[in-house]
C-alpha atoms as a printed R data frame, in Angstrom:
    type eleno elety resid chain resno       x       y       z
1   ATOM     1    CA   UNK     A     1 191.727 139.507 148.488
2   ATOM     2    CA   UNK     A     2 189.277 140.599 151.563
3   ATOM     3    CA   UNK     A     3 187.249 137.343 152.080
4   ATOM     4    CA   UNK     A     4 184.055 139.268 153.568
5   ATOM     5    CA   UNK     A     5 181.117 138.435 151.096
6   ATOM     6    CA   UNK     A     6 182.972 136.556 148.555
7   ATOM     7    CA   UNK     A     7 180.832 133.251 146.911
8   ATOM     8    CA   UNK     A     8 183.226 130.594 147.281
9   ATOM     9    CA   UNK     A     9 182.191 126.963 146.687
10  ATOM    10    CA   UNK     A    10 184.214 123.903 147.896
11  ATOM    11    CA   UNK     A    11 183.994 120.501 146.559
12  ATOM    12    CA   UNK     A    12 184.801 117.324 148.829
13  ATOM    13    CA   UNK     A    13 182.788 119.809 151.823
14  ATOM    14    CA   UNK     A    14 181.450 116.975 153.655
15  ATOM    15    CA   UNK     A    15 184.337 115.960 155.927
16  ATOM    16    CA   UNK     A    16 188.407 116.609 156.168
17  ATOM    17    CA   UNK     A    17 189.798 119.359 154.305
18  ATOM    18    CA   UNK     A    18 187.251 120.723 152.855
19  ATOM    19    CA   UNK     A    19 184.515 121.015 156.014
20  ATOM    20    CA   UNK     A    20 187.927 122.481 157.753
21  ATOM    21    CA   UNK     A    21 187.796 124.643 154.844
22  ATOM    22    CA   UNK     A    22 183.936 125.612 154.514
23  ATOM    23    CA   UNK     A    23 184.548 126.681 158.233
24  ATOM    24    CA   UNK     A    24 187.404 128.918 157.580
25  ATOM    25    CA   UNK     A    25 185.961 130.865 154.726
26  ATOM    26    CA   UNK     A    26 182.905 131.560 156.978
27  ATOM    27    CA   UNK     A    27 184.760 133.067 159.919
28  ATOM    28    CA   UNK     A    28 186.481 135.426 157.551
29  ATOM    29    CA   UNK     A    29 182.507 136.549 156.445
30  ATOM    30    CA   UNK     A    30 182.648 134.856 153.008
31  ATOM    31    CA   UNK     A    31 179.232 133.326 151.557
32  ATOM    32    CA   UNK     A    32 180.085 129.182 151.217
33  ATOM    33    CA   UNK     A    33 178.724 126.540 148.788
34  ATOM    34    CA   UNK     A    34 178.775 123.287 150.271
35  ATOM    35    CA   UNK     A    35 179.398 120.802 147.584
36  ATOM    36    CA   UNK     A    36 179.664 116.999 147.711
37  ATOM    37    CA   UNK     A    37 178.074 113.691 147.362
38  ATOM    38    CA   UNK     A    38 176.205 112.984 150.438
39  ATOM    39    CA   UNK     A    39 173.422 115.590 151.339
40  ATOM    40    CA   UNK     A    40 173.231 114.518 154.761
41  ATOM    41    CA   UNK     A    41 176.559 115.274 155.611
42  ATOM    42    CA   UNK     A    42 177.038 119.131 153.945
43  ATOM    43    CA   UNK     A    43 173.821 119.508 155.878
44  ATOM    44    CA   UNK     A    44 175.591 118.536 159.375
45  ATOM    45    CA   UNK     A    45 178.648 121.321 157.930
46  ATOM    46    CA   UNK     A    46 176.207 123.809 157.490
47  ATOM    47    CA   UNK     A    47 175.147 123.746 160.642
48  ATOM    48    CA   UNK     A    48 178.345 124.265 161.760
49  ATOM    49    CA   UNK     A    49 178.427 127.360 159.603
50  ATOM    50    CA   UNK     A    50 175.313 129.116 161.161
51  ATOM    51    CA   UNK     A    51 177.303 131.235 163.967
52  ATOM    52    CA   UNK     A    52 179.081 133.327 161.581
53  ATOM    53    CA   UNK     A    53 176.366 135.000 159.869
54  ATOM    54    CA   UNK     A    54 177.071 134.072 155.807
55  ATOM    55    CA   UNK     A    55 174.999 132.815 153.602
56  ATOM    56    CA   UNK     A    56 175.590 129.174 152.784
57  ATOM    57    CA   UNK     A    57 174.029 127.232 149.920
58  ATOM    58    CA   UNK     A    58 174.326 122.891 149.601
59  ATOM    59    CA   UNK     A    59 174.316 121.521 146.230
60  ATOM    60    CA   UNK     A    60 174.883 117.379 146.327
61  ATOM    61    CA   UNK     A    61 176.788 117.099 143.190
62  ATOM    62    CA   UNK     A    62 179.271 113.772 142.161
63  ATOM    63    CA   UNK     A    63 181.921 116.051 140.804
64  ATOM    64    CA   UNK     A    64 182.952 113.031 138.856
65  ATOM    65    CA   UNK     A    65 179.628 112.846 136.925
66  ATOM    66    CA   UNK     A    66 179.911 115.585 134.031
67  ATOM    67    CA   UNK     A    67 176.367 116.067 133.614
68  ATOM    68    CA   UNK     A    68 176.139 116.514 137.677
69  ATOM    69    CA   UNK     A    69 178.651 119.285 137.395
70  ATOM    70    CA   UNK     A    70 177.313 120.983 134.602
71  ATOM    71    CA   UNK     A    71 173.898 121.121 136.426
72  ATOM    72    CA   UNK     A    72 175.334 122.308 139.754
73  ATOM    73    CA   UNK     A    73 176.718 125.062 137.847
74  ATOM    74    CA   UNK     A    74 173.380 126.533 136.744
75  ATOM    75    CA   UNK     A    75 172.079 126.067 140.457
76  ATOM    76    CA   UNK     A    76 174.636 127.474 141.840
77  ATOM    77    CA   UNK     A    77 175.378 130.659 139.384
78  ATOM    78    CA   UNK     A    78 171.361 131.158 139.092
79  ATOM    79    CA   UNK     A    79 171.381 131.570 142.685
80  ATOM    80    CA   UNK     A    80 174.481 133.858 143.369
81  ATOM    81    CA   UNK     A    81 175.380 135.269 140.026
82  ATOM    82    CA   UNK     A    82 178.954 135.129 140.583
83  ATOM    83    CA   UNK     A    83 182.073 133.245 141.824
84  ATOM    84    CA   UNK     A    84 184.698 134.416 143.346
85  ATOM    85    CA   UNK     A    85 186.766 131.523 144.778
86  ATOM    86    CA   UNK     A    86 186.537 127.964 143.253
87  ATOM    87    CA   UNK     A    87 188.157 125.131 145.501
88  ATOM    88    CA   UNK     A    88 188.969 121.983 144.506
89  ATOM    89    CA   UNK     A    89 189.395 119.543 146.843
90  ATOM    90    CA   UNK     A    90 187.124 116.300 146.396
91  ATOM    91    CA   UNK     A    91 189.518 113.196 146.079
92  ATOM    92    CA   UNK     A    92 190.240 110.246 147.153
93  ATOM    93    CA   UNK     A    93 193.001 107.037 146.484
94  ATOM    94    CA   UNK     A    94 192.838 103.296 146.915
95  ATOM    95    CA   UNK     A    95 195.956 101.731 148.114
96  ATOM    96    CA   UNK     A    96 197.742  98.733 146.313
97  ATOM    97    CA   UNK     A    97 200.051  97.499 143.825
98  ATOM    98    CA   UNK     A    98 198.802  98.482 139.960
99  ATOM    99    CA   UNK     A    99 198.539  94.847 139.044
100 ATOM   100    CA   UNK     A   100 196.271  94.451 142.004
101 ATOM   101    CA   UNK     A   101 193.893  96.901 140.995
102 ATOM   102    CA   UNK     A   102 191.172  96.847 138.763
103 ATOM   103    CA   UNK     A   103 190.762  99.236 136.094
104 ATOM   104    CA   UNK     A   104 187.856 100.513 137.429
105 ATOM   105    CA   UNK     A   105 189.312 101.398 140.723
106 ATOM   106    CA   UNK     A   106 192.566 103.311 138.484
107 ATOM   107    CA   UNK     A   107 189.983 105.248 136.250
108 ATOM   108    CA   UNK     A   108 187.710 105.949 139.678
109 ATOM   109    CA   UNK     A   109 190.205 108.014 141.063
110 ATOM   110    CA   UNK     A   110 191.080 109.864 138.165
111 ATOM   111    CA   UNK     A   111 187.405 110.433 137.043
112 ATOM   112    CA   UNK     A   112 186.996 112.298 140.758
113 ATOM   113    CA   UNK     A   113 190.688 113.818 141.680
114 ATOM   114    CA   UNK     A   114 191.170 114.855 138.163
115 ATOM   115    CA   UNK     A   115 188.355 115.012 135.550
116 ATOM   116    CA   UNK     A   116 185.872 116.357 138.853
117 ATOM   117    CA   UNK     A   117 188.601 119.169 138.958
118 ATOM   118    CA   UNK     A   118 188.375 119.673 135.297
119 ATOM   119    CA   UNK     A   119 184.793 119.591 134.615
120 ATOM   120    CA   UNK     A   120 184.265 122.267 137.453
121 ATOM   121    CA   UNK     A   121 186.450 124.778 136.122
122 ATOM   122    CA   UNK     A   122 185.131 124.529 132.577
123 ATOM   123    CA   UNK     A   123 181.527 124.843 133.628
124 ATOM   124    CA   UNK     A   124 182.957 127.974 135.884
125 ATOM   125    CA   UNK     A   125 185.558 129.871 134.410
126 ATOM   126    CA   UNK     A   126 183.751 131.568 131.698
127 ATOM   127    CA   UNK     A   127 181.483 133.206 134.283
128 ATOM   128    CA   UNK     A   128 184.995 134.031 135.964
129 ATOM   129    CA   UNK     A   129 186.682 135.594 132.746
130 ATOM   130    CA   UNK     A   130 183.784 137.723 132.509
131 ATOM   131    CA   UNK     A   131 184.045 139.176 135.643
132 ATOM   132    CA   UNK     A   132 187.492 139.613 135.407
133 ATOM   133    CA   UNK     A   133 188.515 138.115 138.396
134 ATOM   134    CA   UNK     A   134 187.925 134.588 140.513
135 ATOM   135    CA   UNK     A   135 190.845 132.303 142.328
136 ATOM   136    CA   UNK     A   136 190.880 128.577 141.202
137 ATOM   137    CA   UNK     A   137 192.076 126.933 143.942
138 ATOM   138    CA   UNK     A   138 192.859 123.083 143.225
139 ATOM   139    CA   UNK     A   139 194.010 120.976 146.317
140 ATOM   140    CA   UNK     A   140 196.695 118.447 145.120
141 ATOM   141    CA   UNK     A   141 199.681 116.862 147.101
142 ATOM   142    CA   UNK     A   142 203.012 116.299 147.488
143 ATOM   143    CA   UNK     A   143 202.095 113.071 145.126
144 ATOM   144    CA   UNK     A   144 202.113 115.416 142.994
145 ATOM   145    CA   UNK     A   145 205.721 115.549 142.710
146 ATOM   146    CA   UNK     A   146 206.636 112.487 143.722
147 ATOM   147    CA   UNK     A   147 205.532 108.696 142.320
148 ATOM   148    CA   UNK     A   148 205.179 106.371 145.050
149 ATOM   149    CA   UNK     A   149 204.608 102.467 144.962
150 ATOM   150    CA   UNK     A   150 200.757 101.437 146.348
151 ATOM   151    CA   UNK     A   151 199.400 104.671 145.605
152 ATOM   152    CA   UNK     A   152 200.594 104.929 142.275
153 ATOM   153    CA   UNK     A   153 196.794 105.912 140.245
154 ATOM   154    CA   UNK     A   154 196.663 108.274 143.172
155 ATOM   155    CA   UNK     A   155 199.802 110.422 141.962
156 ATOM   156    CA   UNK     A   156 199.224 110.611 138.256
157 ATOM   157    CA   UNK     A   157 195.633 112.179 139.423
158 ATOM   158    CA   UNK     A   158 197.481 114.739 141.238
159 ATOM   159    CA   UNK     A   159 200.902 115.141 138.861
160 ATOM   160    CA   UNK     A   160 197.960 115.934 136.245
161 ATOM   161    CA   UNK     A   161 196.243 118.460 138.617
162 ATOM   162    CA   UNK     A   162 199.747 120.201 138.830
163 ATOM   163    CA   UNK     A   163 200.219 120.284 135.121
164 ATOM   164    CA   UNK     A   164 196.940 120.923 134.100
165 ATOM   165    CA   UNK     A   165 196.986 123.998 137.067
166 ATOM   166    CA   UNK     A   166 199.928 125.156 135.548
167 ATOM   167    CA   UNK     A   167 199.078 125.165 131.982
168 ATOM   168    CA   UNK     A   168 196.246 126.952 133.191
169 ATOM   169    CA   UNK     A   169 197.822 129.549 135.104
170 ATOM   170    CA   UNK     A   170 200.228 130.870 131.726
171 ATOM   171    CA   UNK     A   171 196.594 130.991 129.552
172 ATOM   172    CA   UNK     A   172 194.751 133.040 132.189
173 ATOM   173    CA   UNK     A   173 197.708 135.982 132.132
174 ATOM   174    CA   UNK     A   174 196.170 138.841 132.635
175 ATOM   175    CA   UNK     A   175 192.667 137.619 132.553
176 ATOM   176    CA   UNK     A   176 192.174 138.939 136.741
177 ATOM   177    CA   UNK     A   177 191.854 134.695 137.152
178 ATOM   178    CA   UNK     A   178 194.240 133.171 138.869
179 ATOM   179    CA   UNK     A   179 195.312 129.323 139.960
180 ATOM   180    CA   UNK     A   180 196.793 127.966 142.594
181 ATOM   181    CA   UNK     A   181 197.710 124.599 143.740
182 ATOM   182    CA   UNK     A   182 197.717 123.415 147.429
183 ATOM   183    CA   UNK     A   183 200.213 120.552 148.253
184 ATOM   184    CA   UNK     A   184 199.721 119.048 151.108
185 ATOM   185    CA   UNK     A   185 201.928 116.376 153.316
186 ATOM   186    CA   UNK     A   186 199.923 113.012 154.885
187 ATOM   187    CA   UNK     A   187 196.745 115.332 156.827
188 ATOM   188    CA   UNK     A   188 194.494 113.804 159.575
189 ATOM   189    CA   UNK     A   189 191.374 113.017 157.706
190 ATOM   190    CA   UNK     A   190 189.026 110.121 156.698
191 ATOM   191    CA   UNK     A   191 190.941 109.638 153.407
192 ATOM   192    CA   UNK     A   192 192.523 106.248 154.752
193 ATOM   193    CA   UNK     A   193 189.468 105.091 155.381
194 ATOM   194    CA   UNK     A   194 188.975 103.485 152.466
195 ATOM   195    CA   UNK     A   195 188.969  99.555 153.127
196 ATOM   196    CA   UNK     A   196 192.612  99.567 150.938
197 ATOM   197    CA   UNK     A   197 193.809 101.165 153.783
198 ATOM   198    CA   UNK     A   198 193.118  98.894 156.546
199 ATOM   199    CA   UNK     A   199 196.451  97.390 157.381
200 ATOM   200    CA   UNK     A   200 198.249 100.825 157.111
201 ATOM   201    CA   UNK     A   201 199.554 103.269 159.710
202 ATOM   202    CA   UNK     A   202 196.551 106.108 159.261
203 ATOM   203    CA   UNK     A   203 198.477 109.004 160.458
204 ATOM   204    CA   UNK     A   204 202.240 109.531 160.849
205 ATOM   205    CA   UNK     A   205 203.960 111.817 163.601
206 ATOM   206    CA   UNK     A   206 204.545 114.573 160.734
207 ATOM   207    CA   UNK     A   207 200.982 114.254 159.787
208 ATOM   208    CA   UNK     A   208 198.932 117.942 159.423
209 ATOM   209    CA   UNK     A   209 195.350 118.516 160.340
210 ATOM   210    CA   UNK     A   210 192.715 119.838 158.158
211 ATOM   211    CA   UNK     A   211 192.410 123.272 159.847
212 ATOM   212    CA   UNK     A   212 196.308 123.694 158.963
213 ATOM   213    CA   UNK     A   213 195.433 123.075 155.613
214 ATOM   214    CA   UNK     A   214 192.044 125.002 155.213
215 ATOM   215    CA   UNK     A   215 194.493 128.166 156.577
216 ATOM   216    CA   UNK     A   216 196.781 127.283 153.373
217 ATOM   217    CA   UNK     A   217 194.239 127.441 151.102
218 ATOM   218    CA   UNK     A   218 193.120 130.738 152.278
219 ATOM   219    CA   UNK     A   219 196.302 131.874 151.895
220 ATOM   220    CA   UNK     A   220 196.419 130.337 148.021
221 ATOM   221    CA   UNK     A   221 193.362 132.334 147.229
222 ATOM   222    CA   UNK     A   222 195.241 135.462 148.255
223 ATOM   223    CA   UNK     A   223 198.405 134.343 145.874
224 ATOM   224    CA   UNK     A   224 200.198 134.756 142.902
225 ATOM   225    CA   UNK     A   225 201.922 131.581 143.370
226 ATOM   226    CA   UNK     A   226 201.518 128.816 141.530
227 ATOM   227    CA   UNK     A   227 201.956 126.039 144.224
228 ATOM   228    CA   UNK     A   228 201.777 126.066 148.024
229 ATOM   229    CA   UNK     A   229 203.268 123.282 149.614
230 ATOM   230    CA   UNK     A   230 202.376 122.458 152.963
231 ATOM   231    CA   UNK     A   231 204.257 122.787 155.655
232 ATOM   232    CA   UNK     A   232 206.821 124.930 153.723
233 ATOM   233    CA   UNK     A   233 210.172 122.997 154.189
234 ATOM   234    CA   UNK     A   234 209.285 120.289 152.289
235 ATOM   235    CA   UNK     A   235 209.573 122.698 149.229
236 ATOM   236    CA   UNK     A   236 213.235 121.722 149.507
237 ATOM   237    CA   UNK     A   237 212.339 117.920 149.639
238 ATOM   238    CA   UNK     A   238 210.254 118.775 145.983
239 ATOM   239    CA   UNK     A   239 213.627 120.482 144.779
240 ATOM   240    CA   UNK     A   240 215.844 117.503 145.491
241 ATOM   241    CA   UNK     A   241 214.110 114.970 143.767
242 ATOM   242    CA   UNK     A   242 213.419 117.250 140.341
243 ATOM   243    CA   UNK     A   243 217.220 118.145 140.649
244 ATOM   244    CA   UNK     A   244 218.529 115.075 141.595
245 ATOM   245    CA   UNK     A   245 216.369 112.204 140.943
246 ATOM   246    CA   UNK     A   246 218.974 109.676 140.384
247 ATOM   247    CA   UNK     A   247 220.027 110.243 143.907
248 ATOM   248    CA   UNK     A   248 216.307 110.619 145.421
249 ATOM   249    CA   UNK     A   249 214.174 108.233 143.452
250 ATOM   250    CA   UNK     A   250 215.925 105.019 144.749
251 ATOM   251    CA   UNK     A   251 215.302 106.177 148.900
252 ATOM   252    CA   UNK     A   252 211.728 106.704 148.047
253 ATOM   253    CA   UNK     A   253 211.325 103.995 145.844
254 ATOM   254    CA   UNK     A   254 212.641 101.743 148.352
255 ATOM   255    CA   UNK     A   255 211.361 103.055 151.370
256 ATOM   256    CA   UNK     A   256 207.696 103.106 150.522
257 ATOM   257    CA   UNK     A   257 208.218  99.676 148.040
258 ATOM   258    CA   UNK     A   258 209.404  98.002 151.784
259 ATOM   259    CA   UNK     A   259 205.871  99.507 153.148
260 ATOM   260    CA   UNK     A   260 204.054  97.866 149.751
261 ATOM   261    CA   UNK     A   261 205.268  94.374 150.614
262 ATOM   262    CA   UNK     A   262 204.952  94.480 154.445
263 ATOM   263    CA   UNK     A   263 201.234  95.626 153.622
264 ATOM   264    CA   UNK     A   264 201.013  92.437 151.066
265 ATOM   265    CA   UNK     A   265 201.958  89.909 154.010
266 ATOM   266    CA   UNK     A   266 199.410  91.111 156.301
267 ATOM   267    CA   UNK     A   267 196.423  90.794 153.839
């Protein structure tokens, strides 16, 4: 897919990924919506977006707020008529131990990483399906394929986003729609800024930045793949643990459970 002119809207476009994103898509000529919750900010990304000549559009929207998303939809598709690239990228994930955490902060993360995801490609793909063509592009992790200790609510959000994506991807056969799922390692953002975070390393020396990331998702919009892990070698990481767990689980388990409790002490 040539990106010059395409509508492509972006959730989570304030900050991170998805402003790294909203910036890539416009120097390859496409058209950008700017979706997220604070105005203020997409406004300060759409500045950014000026020099390049598309047309942008912001539409404040709390993906995890059905009745926002539904609206958003009839802004956005009243105004452009079309979609051609969906991203989903709006998330977030509160560190600590399950019985630490409220219910509230489990089902918060799972109304916005997955149910946000959800309700945005219900409200779009029918307009998709009758084009006959569109990229869903969801933005998980490599939580996706692995469940860690402290960020536990986190990866069933994003092991959900995988299954749901894939699912997905055997019903819209031969449709022209296609979905792909963007895996990312730990990336440079203001994702650990959530208070949870506080007493945790923010960034590790294998950590990627959002511009490394935006240039994967371009390049999941142009595939047939399902998933796109990012950077590539930990594919083989992914393969390990599915095909030997019994070996894999108990590192990872202990190695991030040893993280859990050294966080504990320093609260």
């Amino acid at each position: 897919m040539k990106f010059k002119d395409k509508i492509v809207l972006i959730t989570g476009a304030s900050s991170g990924i998805g402003e790294a994103a909203t910036i890539e898509f416009a120097k390859n000529g496409s058209n950008v919506i700017l979706v997220g919750r604070r105005k203020e900010k997409l406004l300060e990304v759409e500045k950014k977006l000026s020099k390049n000549n598309v047309s942008t559009f912001v539409c404040p929207c709390d993906v995890s707020n059905k009745s926002q998303v539904k609206e958003m939809c009839k802004i956005v598709l009243k105004k452009f008529n079309r979609i051609d690239i969906l991203v989903n990228n709006a998330g977030f994930a509160i560190y600590g131990k399950i019985s630490d955490l409220d219910i509230d902060e489990i089902e918060s993360q799972m109304a916005t990483n997955y149910f946000g995801m959800v309700y945005c490609i219900k409200n779009f793909l029918p307009k998709m399906l009758e084009q006959n063509s569109g990229h869903i592009v969801n933005i998980a992790s490599v939580a996706a394929s692995f469940g860690l200790p402290g960020i536990a609510s986190y990866c069933a959000s994003k092991f959900a986003m995988l299954g749901f994506s894939e699912g997905l991807q055997h019903e819209l056969k031969g449709s022209g729609v296609r979905v792909t799922v963007v895996s990312p390692i730990m990336v440079r953002t203001n994702f650990f800024d959530h208070p949870s975070f506080d007493s945790m390393p923010k960034h590790s020396a294998t950590s990627l930045s959002s511009e490394s990331v935006a240039k994967a998702i371009l390049k999941a919009a142009n595939s047939s793949r399902l998933e796109i892990i990012v950077p590539s070698f930990i594919r083989g990481a992914v393969w390990a643990k599915h095909t030997f767990p019994y070996l894999i689980n108990p590192i990872i388990g202990s190695s991030f459970k040893k993280q859990l409790e050294s966080y504990k002490k320093s609260k």
